[in-house]
C-alpha positions as CSV (number, residue, x, y, z in Angstrom):
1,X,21.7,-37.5,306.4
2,X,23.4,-34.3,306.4
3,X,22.3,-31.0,304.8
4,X,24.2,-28.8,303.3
5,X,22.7,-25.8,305.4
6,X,23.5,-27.4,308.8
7,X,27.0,-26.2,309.7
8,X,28.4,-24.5,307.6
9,X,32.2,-24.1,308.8
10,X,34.0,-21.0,309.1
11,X,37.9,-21.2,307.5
12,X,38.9,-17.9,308.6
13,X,39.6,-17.1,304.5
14,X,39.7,-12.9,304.2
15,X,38.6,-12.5,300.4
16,X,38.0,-8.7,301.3
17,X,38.9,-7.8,297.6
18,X,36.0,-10.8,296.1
19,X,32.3,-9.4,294.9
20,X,29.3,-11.8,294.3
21,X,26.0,-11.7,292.8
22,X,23.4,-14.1,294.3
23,X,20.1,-14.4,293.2
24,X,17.7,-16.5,294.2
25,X,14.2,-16.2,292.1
26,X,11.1,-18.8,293.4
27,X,9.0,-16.1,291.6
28,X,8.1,-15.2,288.4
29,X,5.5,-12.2,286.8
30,X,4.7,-15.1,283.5
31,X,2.0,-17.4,285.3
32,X,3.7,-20.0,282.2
33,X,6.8,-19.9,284.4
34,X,6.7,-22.6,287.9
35,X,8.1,-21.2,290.9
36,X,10.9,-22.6,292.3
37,X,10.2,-23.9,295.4
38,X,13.9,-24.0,297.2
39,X,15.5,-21.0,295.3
40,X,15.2,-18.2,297.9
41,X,16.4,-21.0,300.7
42,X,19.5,-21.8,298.3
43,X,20.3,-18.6,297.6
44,X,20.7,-17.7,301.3
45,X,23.0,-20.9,302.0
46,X,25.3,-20.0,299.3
47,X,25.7,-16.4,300.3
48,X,26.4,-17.8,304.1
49,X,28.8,-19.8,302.3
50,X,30.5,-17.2,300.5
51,X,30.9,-15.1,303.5
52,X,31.8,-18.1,305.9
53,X,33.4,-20.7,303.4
54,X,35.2,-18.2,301.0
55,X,35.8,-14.8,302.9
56,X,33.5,-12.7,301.3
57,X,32.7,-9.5,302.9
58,X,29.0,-9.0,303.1
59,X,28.9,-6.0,302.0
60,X,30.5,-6.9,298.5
61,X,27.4,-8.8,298.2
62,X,25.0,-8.0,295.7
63,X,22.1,-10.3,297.1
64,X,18.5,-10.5,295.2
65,X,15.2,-12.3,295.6
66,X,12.6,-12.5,292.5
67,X,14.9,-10.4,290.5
68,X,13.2,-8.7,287.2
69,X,14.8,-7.6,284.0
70,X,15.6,-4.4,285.5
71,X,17.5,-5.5,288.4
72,X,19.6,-7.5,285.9
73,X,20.2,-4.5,283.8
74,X,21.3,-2.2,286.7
75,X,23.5,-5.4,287.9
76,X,25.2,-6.4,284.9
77,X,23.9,-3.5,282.5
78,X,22.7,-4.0,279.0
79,X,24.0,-4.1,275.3
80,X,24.5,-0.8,275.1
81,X,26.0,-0.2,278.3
82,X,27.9,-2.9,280.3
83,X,29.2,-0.6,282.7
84,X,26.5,-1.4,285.7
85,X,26.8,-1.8,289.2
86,X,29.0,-4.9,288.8
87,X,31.6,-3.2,287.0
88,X,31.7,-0.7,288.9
89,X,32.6,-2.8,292.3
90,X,35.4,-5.4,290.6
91,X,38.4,-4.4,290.6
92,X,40.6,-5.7,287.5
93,X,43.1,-7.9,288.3
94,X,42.4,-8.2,291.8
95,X,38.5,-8.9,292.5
96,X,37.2,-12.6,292.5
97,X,33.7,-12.6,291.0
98,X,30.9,-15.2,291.8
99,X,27.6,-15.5,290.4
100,X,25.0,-17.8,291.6
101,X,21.4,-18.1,290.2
């Protein structure tokens, strides 16, 4: 039976303009909290996807693995201050954004 990591097609799609944040976190510091076994291995699929499926450039990105609270912060930002690296990179009106976690 097919995976969906074998073969992933390439469509040509330029989505030069797109950002994406992809986390994957089998991790975690609370020893309460199980790892997840396939979450690293998913979140590299879905950012080959995003760059072969959907025309993501690579470098727009923002790819994580066992990401803490801080990472988060200085991704998305925080109550006070919203205005973190995500914001920074989109470009109203004409940025696609992703999120996978």
């Amino acid at each position: 039976e097919p995976d969906v990591d074998d073969d992933i097609p390439r469509t040509g799609i330029v989505n030069r303009d797109a950002i994406a944040v992809v986390i994957g976190n089998k991790n975690y510091k609370d020893a309460d909290v199980p790892t997840v076994d396939f979450a690293i291995n998913d979140a590299q699929i879905m950012k080959q996807y995003l760059i072969n499926v959907l025309g993501y450039d690579e470098n727009n990105i923002l790819y994580y693995e066992d990401a803490t609270q801080s990472t988060f912060n200085g991704v998305f930002g925080n109550a006070s201050n919203f205005k973190a690296r995500l914001y920074n990179l989109v470009k109203p009106g004409v940025s696609d954004v992703f999120i996978y976690y």
